[in-house]
N, C-alpha and C positions, 0 to 999 in steps of 0.2 A: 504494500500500500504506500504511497506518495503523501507526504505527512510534512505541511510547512508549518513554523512554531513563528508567533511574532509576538515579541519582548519589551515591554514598555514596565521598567524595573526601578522603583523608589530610590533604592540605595546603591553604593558599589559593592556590598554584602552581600547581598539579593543577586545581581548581576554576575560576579566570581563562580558562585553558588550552583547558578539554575546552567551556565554557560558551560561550566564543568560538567555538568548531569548532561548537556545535550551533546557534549563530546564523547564521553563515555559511554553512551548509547549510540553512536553513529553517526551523529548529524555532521554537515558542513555547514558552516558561515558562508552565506550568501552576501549578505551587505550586513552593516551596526543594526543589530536588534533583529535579524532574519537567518533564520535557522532550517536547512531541507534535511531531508532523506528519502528515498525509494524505497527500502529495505526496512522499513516498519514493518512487525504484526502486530496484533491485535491485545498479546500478554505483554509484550514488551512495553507496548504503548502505556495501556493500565497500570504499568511500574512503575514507568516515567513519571505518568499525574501524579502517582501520589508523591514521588520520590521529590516532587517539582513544591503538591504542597506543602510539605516538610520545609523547604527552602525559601520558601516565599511566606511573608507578612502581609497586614492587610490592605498597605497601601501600592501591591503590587498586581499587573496586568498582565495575563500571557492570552493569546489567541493559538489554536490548531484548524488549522484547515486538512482536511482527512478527504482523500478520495484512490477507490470506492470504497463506499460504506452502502451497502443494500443496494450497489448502483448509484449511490447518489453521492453529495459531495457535504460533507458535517464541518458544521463548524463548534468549536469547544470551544470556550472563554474561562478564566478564571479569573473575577470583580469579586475585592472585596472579601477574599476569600471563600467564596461561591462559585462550584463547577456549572456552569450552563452550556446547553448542546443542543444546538437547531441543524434540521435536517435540510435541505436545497434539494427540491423535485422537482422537476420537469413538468410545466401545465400540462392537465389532462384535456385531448381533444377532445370535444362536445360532440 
């Protein structure tokens, strides 16, 4: 799965931190604060989050954009200390 991470980090705590976890898991540095891989699955990912909440405070922002997921393209957010995940579907023809 194809799994971009984007990084809007309170402190340089938080940034050391989360930036470490996404090397140690695979990613590459695209540009400051943008993070890919192709070579996501699905357990590894679920590691990550939590490995990511552990590292991150409340004044800290991560976005996933995950595709496929069911086909379709998921976006993940962590605000505030809250996981949120909206799905992106294709309109259905009438």
């Amino acid at each position: 799965m194809f799994v971009s991470v984007v990084l809007d980090l309170g402190n340089e705590d938080s940034l050391k931190a989360v930036t470490g976890l996404l090397f140690r898991y695979g990613f590459r540095q695209m540009q400051k604060g943008v993070f890919e891989s192709t070579s996501m699955d699905d357990k590894r990912l679920s590691r990550l989050k939590i490995d990511m909440d552990r590292a991150t405070d409340f004044y800290d922002s991560i976005r996933f954009y995950q595709y496929p997921v069911d086909g379709t393209v998921a976006i993940t957010s962590l605000n505030e200390k809250r996981w949120r995940r909206v799905m992106i579907r294709e309109p259905e023809d009438d």
